[in-house]
mmCIF file of the N, C-alpha and C atoms, coordinates in Angstrom:
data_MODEL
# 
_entry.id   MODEL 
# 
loop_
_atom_site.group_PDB 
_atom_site.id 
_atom_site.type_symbol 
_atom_site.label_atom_id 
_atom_site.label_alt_id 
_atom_site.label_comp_id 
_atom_site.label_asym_id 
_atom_site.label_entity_id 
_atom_site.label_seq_id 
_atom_site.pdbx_PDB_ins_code 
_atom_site.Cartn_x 
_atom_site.Cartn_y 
_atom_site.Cartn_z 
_atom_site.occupancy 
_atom_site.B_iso_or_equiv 
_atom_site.pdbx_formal_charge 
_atom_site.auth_seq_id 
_atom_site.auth_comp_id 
_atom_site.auth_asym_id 
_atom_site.auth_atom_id 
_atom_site.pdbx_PDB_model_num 
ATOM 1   N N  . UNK A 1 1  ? -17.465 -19.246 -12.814 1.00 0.00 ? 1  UNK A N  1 
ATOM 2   C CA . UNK A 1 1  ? -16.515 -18.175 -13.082 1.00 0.00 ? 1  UNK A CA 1 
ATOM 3   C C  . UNK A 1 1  ? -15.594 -18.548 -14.244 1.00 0.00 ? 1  UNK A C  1 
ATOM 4   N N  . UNK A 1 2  ? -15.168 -19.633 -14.267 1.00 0.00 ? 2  UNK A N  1 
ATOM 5   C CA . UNK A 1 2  ? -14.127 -20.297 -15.572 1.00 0.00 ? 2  UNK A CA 1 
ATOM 6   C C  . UNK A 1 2  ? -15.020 -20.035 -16.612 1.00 0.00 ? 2  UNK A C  1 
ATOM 7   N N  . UNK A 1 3  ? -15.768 -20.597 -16.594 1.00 0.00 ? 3  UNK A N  1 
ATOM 8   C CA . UNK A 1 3  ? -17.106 -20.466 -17.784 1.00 0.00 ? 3  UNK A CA 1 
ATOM 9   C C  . UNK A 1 3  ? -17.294 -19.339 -18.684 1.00 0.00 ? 3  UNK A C  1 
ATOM 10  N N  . UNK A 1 4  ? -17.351 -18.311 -17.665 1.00 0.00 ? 4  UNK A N  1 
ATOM 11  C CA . UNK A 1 4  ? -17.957 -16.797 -17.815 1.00 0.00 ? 4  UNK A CA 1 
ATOM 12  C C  . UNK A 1 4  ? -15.875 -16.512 -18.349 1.00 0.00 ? 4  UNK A C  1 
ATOM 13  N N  . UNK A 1 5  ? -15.138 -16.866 -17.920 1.00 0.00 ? 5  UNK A N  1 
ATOM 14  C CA . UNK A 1 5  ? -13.772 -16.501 -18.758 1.00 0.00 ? 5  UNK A CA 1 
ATOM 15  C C  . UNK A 1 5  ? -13.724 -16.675 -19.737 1.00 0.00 ? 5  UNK A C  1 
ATOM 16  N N  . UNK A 1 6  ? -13.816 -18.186 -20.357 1.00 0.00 ? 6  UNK A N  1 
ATOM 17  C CA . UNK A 1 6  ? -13.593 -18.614 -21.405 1.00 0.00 ? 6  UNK A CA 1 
ATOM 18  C C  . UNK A 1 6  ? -14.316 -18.321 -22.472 1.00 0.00 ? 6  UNK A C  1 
ATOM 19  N N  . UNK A 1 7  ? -15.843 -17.735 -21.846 1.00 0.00 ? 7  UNK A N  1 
ATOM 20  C CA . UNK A 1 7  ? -16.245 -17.253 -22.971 1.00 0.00 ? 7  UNK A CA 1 
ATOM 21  C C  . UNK A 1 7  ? -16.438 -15.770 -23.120 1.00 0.00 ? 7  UNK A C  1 
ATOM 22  N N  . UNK A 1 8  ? -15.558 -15.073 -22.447 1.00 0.00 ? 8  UNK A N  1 
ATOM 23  C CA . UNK A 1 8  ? -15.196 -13.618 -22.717 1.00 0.00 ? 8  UNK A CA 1 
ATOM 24  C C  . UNK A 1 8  ? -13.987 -13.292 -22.067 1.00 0.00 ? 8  UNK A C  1 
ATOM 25  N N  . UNK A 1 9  ? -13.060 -14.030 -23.092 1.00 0.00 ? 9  UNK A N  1 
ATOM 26  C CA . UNK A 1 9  ? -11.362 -14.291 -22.930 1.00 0.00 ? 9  UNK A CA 1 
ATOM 27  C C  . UNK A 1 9  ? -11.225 -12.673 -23.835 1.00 0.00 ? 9  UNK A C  1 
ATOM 28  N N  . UNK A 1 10 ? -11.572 -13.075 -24.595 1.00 0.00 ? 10 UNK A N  1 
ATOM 29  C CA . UNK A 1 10 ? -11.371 -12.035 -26.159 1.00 0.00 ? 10 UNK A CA 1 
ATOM 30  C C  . UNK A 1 10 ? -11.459 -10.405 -25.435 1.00 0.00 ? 10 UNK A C  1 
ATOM 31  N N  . UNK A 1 11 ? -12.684 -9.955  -25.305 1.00 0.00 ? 11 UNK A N  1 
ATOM 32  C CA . UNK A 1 11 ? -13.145 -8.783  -25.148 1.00 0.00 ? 11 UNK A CA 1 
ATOM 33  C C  . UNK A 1 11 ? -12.607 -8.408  -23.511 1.00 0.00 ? 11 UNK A C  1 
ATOM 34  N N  . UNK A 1 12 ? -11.788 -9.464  -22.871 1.00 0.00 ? 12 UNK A N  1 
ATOM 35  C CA . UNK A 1 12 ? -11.062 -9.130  -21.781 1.00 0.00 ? 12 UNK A CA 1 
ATOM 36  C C  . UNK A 1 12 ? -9.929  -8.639  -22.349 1.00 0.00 ? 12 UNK A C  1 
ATOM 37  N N  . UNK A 1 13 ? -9.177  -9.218  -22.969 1.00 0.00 ? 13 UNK A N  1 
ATOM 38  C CA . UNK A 1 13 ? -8.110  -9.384  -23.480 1.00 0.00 ? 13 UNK A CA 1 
ATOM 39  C C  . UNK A 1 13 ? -8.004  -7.919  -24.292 1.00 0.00 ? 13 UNK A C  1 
ATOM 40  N N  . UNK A 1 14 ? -8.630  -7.523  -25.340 1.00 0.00 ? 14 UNK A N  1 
ATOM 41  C CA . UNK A 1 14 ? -9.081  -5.924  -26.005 1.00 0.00 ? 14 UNK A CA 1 
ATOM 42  C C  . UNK A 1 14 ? -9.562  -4.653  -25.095 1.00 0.00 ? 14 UNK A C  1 
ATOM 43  N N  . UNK A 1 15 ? -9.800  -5.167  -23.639 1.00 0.00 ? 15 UNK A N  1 
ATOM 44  C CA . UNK A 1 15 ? -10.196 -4.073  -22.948 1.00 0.00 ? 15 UNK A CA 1 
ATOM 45  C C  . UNK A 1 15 ? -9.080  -3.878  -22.357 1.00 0.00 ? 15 UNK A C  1 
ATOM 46  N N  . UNK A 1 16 ? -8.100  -5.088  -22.207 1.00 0.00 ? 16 UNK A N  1 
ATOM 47  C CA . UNK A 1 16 ? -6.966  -4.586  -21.052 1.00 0.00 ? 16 UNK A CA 1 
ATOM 48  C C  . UNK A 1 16 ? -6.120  -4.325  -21.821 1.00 0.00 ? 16 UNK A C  1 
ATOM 49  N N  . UNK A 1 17 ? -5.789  -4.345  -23.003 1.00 0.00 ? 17 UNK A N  1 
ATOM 50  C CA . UNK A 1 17 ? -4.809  -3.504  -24.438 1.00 0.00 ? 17 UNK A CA 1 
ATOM 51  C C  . UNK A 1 17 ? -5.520  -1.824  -24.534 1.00 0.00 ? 17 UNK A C  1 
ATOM 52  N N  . UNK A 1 18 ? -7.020  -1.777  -24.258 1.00 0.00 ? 18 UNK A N  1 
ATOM 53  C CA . UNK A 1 18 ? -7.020  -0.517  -24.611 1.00 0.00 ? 18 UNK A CA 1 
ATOM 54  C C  . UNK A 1 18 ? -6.668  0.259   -23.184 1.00 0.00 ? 18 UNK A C  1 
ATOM 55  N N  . UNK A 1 19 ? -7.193  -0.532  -22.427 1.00 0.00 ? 19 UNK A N  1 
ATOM 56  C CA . UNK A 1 19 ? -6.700  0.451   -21.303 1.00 0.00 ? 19 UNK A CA 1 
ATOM 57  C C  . UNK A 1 19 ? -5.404  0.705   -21.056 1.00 0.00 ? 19 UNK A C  1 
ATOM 58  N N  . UNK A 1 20 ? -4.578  -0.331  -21.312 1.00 0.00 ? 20 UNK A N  1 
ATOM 59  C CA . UNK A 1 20 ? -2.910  -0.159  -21.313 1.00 0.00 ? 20 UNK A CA 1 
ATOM 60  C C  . UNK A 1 20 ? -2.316  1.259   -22.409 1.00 0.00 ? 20 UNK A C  1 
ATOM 61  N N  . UNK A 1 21 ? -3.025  1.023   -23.134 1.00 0.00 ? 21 UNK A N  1 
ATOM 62  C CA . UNK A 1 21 ? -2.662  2.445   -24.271 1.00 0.00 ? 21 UNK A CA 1 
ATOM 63  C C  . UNK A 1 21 ? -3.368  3.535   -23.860 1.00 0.00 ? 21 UNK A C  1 
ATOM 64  N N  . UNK A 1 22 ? -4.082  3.550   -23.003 1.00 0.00 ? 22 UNK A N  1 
ATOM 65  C CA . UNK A 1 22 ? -4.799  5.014   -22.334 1.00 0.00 ? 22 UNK A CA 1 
ATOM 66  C C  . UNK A 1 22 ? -3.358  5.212   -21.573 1.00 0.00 ? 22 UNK A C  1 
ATOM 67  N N  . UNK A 1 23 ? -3.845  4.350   -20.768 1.00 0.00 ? 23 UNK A N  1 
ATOM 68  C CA . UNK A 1 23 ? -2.477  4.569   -19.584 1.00 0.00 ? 23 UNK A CA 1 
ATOM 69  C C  . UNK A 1 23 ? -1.078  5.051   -20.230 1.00 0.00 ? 23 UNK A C  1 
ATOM 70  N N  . UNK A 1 24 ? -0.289  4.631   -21.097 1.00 0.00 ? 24 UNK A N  1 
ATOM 71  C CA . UNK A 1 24 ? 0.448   4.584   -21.784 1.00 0.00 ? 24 UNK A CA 1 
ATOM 72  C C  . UNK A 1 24 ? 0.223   6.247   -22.046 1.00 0.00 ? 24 UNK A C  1 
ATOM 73  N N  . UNK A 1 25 ? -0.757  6.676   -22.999 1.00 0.00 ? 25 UNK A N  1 
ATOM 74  C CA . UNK A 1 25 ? -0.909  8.067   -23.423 1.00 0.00 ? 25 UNK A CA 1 
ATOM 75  C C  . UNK A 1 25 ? -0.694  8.970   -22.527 1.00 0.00 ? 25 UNK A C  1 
ATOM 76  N N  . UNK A 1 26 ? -1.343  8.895   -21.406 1.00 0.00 ? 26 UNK A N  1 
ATOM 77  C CA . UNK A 1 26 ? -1.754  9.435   -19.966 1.00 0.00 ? 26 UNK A CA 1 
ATOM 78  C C  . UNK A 1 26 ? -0.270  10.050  -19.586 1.00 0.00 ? 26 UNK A C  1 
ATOM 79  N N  . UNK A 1 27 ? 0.810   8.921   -19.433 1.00 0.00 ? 27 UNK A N  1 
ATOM 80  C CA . UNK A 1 27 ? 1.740   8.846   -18.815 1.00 0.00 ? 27 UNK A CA 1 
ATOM 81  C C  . UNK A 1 27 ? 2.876   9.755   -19.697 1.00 0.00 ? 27 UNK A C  1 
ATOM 82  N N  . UNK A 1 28 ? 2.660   9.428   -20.809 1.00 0.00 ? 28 UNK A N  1 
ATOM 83  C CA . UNK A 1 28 ? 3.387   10.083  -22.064 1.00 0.00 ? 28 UNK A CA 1 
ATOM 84  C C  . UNK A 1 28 ? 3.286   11.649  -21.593 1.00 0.00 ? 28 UNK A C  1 
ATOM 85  N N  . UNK A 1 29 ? 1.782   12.035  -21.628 1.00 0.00 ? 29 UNK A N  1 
ATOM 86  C CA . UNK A 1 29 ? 1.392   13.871  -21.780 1.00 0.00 ? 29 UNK A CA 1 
ATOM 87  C C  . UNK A 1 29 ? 2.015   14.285  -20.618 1.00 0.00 ? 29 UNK A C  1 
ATOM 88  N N  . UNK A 1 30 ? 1.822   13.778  -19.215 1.00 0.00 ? 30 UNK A N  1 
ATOM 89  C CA . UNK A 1 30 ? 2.206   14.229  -18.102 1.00 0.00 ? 30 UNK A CA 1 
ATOM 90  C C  . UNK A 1 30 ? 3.755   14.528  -18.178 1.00 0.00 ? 30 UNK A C  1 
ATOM 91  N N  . UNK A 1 31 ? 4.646   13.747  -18.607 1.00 0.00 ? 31 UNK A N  1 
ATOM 92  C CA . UNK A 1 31 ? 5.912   13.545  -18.459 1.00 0.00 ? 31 UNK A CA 1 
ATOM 93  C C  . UNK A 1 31 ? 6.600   14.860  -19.916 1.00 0.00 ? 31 UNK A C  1 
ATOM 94  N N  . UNK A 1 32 ? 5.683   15.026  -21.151 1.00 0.00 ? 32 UNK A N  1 
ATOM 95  C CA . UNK A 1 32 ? 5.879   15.813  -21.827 1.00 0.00 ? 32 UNK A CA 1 
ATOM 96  C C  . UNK A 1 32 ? 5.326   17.559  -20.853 1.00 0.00 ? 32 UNK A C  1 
ATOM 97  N N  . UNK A 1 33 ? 4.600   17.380  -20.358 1.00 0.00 ? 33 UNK A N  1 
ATOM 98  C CA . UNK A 1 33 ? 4.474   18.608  -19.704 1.00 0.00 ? 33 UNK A CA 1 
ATOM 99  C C  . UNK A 1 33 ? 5.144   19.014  -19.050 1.00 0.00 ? 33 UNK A C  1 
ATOM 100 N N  . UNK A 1 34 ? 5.246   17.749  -17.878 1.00 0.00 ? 34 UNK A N  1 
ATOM 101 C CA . UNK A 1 34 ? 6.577   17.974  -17.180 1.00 0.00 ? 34 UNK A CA 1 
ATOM 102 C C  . UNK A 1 34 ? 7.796   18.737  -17.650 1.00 0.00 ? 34 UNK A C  1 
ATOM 103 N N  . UNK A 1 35 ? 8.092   18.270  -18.888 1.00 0.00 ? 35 UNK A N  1 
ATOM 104 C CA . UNK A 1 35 ? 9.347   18.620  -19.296 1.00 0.00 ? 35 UNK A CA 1 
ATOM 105 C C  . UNK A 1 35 ? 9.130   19.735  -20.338 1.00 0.00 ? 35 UNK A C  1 
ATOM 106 N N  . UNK A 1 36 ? 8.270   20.341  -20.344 1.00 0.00 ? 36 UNK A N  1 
ATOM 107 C CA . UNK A 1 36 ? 7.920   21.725  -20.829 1.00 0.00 ? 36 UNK A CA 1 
ATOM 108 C C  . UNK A 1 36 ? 7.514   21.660  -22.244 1.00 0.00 ? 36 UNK A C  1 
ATOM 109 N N  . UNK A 1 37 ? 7.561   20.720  -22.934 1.00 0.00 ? 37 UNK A N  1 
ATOM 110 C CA . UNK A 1 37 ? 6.678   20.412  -24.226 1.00 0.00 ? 37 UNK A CA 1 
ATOM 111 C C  . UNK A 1 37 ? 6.016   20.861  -24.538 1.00 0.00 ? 37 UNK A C  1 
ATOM 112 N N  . UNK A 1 38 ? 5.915   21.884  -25.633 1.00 0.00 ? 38 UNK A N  1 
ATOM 113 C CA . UNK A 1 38 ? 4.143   22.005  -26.072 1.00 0.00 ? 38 UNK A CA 1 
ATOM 114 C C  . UNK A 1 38 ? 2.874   20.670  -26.494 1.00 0.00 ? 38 UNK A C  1 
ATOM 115 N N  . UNK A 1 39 ? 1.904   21.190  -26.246 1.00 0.00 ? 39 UNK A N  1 
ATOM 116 C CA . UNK A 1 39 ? 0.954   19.663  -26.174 1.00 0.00 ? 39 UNK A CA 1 
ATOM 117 C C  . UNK A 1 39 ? 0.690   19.355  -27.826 1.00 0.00 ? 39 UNK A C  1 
ATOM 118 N N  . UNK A 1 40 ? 0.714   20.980  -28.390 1.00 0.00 ? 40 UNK A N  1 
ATOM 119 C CA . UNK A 1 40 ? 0.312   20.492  -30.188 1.00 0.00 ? 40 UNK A CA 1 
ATOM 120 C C  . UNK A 1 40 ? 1.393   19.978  -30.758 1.00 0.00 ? 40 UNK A C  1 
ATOM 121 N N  . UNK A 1 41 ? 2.463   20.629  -30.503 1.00 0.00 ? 41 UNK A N  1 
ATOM 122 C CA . UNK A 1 41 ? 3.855   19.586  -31.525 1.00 0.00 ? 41 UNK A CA 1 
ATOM 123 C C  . UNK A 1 41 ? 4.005   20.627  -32.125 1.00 0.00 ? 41 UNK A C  1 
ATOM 124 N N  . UNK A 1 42 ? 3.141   22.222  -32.457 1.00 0.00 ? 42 UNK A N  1 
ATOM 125 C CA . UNK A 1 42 ? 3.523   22.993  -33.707 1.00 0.00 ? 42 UNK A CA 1 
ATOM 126 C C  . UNK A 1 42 ? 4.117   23.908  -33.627 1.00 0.00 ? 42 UNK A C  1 
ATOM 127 N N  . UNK A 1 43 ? 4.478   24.636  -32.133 1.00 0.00 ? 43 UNK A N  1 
ATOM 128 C CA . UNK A 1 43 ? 5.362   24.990  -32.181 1.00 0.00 ? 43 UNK A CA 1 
ATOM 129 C C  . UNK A 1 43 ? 4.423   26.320  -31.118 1.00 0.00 ? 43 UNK A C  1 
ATOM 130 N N  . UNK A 1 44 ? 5.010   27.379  -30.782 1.00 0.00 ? 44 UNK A N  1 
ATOM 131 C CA . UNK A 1 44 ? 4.187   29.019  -30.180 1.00 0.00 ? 44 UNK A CA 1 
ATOM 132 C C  . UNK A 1 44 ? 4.481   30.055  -31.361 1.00 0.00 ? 44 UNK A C  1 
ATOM 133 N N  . UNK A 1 45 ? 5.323   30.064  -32.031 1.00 0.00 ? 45 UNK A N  1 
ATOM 134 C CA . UNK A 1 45 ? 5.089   31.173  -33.055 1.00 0.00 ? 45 UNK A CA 1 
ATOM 135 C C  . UNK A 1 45 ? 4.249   31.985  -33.791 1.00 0.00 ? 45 UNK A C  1 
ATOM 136 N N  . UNK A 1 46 ? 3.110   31.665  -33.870 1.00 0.00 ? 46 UNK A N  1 
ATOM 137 C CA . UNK A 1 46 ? 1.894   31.585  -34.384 1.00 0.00 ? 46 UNK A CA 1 
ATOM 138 C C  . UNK A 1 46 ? 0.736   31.444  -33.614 1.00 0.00 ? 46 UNK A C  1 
ATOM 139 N N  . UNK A 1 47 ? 0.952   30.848  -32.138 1.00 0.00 ? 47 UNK A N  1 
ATOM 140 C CA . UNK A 1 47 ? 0.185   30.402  -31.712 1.00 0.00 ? 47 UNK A CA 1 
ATOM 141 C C  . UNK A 1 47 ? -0.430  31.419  -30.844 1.00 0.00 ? 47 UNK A C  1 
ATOM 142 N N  . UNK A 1 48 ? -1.956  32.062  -30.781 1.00 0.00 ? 48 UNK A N  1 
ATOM 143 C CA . UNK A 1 48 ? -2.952  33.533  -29.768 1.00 0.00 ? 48 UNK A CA 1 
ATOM 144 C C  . UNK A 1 48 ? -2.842  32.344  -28.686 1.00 0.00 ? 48 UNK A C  1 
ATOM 145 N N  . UNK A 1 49 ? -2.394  31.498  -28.340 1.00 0.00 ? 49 UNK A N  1 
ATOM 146 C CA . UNK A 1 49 ? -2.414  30.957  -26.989 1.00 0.00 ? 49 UNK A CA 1 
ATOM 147 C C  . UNK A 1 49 ? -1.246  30.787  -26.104 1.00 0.00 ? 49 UNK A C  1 
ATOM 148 N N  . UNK A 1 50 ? 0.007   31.087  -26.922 1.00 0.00 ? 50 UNK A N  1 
ATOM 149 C CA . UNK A 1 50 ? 1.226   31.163  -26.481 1.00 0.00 ? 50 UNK A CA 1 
ATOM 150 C C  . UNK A 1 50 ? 1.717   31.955  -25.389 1.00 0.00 ? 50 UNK A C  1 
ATOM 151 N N  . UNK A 1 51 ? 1.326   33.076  -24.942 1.00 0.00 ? 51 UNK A N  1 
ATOM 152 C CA . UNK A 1 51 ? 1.268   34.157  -23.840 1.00 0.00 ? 51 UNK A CA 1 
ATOM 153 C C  . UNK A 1 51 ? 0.770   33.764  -22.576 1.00 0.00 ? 51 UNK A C  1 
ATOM 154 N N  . UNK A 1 52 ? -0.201  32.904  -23.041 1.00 0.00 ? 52 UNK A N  1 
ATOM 155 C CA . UNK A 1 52 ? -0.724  32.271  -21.408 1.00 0.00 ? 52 UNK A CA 1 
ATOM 156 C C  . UNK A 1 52 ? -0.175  30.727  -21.209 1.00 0.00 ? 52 UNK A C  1 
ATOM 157 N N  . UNK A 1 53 ? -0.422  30.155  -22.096 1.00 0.00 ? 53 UNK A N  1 
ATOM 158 C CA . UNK A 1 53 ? 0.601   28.557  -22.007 1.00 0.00 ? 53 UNK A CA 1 
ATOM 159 C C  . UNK A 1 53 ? 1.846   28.406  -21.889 1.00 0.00 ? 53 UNK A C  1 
ATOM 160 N N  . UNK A 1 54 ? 2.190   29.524  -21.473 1.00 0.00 ? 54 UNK A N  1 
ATOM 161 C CA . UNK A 1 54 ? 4.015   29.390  -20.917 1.00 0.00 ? 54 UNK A CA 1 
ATOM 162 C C  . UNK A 1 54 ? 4.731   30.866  -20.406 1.00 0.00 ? 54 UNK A C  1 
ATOM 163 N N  . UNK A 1 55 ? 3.438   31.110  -19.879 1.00 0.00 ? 55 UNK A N  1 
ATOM 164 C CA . UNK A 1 55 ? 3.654   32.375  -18.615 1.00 0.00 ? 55 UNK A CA 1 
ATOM 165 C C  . UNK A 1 55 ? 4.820   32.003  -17.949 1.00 0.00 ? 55 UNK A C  1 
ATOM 166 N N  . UNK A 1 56 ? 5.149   30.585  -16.688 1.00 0.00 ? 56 UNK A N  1 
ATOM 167 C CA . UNK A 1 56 ? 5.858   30.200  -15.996 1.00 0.00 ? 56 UNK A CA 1 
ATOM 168 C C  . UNK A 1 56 ? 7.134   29.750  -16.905 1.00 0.00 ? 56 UNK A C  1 
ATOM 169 N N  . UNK A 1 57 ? 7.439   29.418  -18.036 1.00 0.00 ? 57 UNK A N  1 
ATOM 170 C CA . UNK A 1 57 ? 8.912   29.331  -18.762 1.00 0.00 ? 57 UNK A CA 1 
ATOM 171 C C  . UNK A 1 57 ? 9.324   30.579  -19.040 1.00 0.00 ? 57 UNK A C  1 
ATOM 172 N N  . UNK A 1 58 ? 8.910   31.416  -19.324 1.00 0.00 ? 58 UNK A N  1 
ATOM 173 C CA . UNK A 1 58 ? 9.770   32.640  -19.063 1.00 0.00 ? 58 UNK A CA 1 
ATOM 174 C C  . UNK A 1 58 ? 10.076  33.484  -17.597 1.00 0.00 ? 58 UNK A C  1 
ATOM 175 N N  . UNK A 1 59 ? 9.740   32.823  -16.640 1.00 0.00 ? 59 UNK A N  1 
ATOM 176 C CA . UNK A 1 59 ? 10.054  33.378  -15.252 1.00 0.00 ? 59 UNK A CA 1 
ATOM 177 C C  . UNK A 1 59 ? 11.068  32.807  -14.721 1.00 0.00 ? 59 UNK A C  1 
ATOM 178 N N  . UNK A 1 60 ? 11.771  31.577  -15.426 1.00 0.00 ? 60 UNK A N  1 
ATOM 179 C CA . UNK A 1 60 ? 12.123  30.374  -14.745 1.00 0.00 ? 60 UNK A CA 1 
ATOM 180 C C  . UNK A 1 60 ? 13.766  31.032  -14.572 1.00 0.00 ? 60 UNK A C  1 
ATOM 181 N N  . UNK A 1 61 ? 14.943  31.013  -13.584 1.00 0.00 ? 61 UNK A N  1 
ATOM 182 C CA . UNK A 1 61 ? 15.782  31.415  -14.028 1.00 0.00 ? 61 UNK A CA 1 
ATOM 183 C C  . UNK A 1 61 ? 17.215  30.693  -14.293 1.00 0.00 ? 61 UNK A C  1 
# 
């Protein structure tokens, strides 16, 4: 088992950074939704999807 570490320290080490930044992302979107964020950043003005992606913020009182 030491063996099999030492010689795939590296690609342990790069899998548990990428998964930490999934997680990281993951945690980010939820908490932006949560808090009523749009997911593009660009804004609803413009946006043919705006009417249904925030049905429930205009009910809210």
């Amino acid at each position: 088992m030491l063996e099999w570490l030492k010689a795939n320290w590296a690609t342990l080490v790069v899998g548990a950074a990428v998964i930490a930044i999934v997680v990281l992302a993951v945690i980010k979107i939820v908490r932006d939704k949560k808090a009523g964020k749009s997911s593009c950043g660009c804004g609803c003005a413009n946006c043919p999807m705006s009417g249904s992606c925030h049905k429930a913020a205009g009910t809210k009182k």
